[in-house]
Structures are given as structure tokens and as C-alpha cells.
C-alpha positions in Angstrom: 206.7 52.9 11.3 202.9 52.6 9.9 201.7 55.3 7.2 199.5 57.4 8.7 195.9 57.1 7.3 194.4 60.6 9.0 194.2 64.0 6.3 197.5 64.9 5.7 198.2 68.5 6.3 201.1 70.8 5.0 200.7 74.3 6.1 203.6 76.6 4.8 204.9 79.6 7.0 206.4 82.6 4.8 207.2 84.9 7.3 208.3 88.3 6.7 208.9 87.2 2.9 207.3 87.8 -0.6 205.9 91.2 -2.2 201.7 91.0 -3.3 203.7 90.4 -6.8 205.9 87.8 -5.5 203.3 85.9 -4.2 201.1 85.5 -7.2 203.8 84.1 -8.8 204.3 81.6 -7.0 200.6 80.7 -6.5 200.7 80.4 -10.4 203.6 78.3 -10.5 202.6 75.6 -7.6 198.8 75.2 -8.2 199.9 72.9 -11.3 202.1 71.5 -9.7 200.0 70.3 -6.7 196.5 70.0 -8.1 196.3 66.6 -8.1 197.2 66.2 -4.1 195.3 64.9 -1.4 197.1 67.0 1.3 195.1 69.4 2.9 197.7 72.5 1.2 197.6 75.5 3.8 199.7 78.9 3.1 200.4 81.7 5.9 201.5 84.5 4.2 201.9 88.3 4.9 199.1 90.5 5.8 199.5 92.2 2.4 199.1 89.3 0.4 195.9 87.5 2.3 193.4 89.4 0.1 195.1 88.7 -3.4 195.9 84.7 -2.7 192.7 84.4 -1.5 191.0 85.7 -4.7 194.0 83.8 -6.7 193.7 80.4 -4.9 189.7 80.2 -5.8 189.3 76.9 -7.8 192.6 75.2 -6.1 193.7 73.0 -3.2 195.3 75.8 -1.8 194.2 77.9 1.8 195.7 81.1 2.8 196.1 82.4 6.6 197.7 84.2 8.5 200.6 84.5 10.9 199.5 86.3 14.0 196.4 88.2 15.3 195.8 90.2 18.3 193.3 89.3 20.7 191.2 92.4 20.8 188.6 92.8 18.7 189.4 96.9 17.7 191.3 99.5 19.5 193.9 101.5 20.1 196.4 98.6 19.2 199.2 100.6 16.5 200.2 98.1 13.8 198.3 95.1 15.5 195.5 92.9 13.2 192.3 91.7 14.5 190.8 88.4 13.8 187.9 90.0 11.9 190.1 92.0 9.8 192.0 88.9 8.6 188.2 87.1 8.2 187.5 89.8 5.3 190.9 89.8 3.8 189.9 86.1 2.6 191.9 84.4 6.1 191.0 80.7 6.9 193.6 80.0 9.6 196.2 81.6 11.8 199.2 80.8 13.2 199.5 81.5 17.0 202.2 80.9 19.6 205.2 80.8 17.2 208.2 80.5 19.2 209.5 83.9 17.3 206.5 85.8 18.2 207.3 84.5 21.8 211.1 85.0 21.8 211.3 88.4 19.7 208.3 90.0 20.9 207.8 88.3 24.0 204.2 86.8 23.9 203.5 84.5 26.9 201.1 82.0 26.9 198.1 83.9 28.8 198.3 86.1 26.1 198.5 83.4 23.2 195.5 81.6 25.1 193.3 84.9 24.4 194.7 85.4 20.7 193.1 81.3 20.6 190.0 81.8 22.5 189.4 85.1 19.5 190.6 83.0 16.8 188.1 80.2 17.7 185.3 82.9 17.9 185.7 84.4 15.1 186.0 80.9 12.8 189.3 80.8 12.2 191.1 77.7 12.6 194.1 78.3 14.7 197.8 76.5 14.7 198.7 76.5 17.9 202.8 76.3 18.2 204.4 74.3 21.0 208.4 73.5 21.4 211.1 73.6 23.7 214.7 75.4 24.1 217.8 73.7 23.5 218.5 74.5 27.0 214.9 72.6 28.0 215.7 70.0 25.3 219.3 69.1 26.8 217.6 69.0 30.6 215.0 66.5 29.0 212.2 69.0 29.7 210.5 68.5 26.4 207.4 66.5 27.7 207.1 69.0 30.8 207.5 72.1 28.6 205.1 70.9 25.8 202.3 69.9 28.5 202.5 73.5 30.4 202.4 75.4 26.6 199.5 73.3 25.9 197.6 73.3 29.1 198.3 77.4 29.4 197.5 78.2 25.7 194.5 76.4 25.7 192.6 77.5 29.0 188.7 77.6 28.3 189.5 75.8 24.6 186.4 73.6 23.8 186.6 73.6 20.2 188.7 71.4 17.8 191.8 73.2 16.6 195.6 72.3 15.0 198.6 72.1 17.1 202.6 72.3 15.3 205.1 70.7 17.9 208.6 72.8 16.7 211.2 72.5 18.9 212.9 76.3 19.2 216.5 75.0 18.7 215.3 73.1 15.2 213.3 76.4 13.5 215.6 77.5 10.7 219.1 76.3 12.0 219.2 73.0 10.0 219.1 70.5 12.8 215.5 69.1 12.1 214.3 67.1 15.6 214.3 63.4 14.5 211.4 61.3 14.2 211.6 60.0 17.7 211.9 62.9 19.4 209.3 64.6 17.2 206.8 61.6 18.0 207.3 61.5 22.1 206.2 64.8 21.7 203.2 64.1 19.7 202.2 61.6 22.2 202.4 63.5 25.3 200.7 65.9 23.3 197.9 63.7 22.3 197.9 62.8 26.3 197.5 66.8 27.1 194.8 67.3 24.7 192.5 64.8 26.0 192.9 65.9 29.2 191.6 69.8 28.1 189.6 69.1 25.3 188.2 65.5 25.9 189.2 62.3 24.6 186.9 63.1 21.4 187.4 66.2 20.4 191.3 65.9 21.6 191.8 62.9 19.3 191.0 64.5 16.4 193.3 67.7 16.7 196.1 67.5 13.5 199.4 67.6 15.2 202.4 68.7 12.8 206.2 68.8 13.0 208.2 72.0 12.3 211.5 72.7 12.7 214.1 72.9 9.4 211.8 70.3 7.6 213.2 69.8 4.0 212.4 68.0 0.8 215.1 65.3 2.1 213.7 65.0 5.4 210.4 65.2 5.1 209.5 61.3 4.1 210.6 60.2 8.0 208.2 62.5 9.3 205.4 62.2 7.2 205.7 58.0 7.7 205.3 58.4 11.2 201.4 57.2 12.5 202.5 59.7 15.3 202.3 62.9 12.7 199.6 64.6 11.0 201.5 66.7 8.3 204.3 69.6 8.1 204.7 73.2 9.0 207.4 74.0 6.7 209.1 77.4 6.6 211.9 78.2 4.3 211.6 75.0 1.9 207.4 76.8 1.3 209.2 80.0 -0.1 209.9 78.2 -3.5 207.1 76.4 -5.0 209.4 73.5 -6.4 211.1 72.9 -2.7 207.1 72.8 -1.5 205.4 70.7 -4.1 207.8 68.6 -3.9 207.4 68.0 -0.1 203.8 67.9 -0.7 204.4 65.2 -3.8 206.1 62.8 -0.7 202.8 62.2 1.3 201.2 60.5 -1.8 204.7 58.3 -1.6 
């Protein structure tokens, strides 16, 4: 497979992880170890730590986001965020779509499409999250299910935005999709976007894997002209798991 020549990105997903305290640290121990990267190094981490890493990451390759929003702008929403909120708090992207905010708190995609459509609007560069079951994944349903989650998320999308293909069964079970699979995706990804957003803007969206990447699998992934970069969750939680995935792309 051909090296990819696009921006490389690799966006790290926390989730529910890491006290404010926590998070400096680790901000203090990867910026060394990174600063000399060409990736494009993005980090979505708790609400509580947005507004510290965004004052700590000042002067380094690294971005901080978030990992959900609401659509609304205000209201009456209890322990909801608004796009505007994580905007002050120092917020350059968000994470939207992630198959546990879909499974666990059972977001469909009309609602994921607003959450975009706000994100967009309020200049922050969404990751939209696309994947299949295992179930869907056996029946061969990935192309199918990846086309309908893209055309349904991205309803009234005009603006250039990132999309992370992670198949459901892969995400934190250890059984990372391999290259092929991951890349059929991409392309009927590719396909779907320039259907929606036009084959300009559509070409240039960064697609990424996720799905149990690791420091040994990453190399196959990141080789593949197919693949844009990584969303890596439990190997971003310690910086020398992460740096050292980042330290591949340069490979």
C-alpha cells in the first residue's frame, strides 16, 4: 500500500477518564515528546479539563475538544453542554455520533445531524463517527450501514468536516478491523461524501480509523492511501502509548 501524502491526523478520545490534575500531567509529559511531529495532534477530553488544556497546550502541536454537545443553543437541557459553552472553554473540535453515545444513550442520527448542523455553526470542527454492529458486520452490511449513517447525519451539511469510520464490535474489545476492511469503508465513504457534500469539498474530508488501535497496529493503518489518521481511545490515556503512535506516521 502507498503512504499516504494528505495531513496526518491523530485525534485521542479520553472518555470518562482523567481528573483537571491528571490531565496536565500528561499534557506536560507528551508535548516533548511530540513537538517535533507533523501530525495534526487532536485531544477530546472531559468537559472539566477543556479550559485548563486549552491554556496548557498554548505554544504546542496539541488541540483540545470535546466529546459531545447538544444541539440547542440554551435551555432547559439538565447536565447537557452547548456548542458555545465548549467555544469559551478553549474547544476546537467535537466528537459527534460515537457509537456509545448511540448505544448507551440512544442518540439517532436525526438527532446527531442537528448536534453537526450546531457544531458547524458555531466553528467547531466536528468528527463525525460512523461503524457497524458485529451483527451488521457478519451480514456484510458495512457499506449499507456506513452510507445510511452518513447520508442521515449529514442532512443540510455543506461545510467541510472530519469523519472516524469505527466499527462498534472493534471499539475497546481488542479486535482492531483490519486494514481492508477499514479501507472498503473509507471508500464507500469517500463515494457518500461526494454525493452530499460535492466532489470538492467531499474529497477533502479526513477520514480516520478507530476501533482498538494500538502502538502495534497502528503502522498498517496509517500506510494505507485509504486513511487519514487515528482516533485512538485507550492507547491516548498514557502519553508514551500516544507519542509513540504519533512517532509511527513520520515512519
Amino acid at each position: 500500500m502507498a503512504k499516504q501524502t494528505r495531513p496526518c491526523y491523530i485525534v485521542g478520545n479520553w472518555k470518562m477518564y482523567k481528573t483537571i490534575d491528571q490531565a496536565v500531567a500528561f499534557i506536560d509529559q507528551i508535548a516533548p515528546l511530540v513537538a517535533n511531529s507533523s501530525c495534526k495532534i487532536m485531544l477530546a477530553v472531559p468537559y472539566t479539563a477543556i479550559q485548563p488544556l486549552s491554556e496548557k497546550v498554548k505554544g504546542t502541536n496539541i488541540v483540545i475538544g470535546a466529546q459531545n454537545m447538544n444541539d440547542a443553543t440554551e435551555g432547559a437541557f439538565t447536565g447537557e453542554i452547548a456548542a458555545i459553552m465548549l467555544k469559551e472553554a478553549g474547544a476546537e473540535f467535537v466528537l459527534l455520533g460515537h457509537s456509545e453515545r448511540r448505544i448507551y444513550f440512544k442518540e439517532d442520527n436525526a438527532f446527531i445531524n442537528r448536534k453537526v448542523l450546531k457544531a458547524l455553526d458555531s466553528d467547531l470542527m466536528p468528527i463525525l463517527c460512523v461503524g457497524e454492529s458485529f451483527e451488521e458486520h457478519q451480514d456484510k452490511q458495512t457499506d449499507k450501514v456506513v452510507a445510511q449513517q452518513l447520508t442521515e447525519c449529514l442532512q443540510g451539511v455543506k461545510k467541510e468536516l472530519m469523519v472516524a469510520y469505527e466499527p462498534v464490535w472493534a471499539i475497546g474489545t481488542g479486535l482492531a478491523a483490519t486494514p481492508k476492511v477499514a479501507e472498503s469503508a473509507m471508500k464507500q465513504a469517500k463515494a457518500v461524501l461526494g454525493d452530499i457534500l460535492g466532489d470538492k469539498v467531499g474529497s477533502k474530508v479526513p477520514l480516520l480509523y478507530g476501533g482498538s488501535v494500538s502502538p502495534k497496529n497502528a503502522q498498517e493503518f496509517l500506510e494505507s492511501s485509504e486513511i487519514d489518521g487515528l482516533l485512538v481511545g485507550s492507547a491516548s490515556l498514557a502519553a508514551e502509548s500516544f507519542a509513540q503512535i504519533i512517532s509511527l506516521q513520520a515512519k
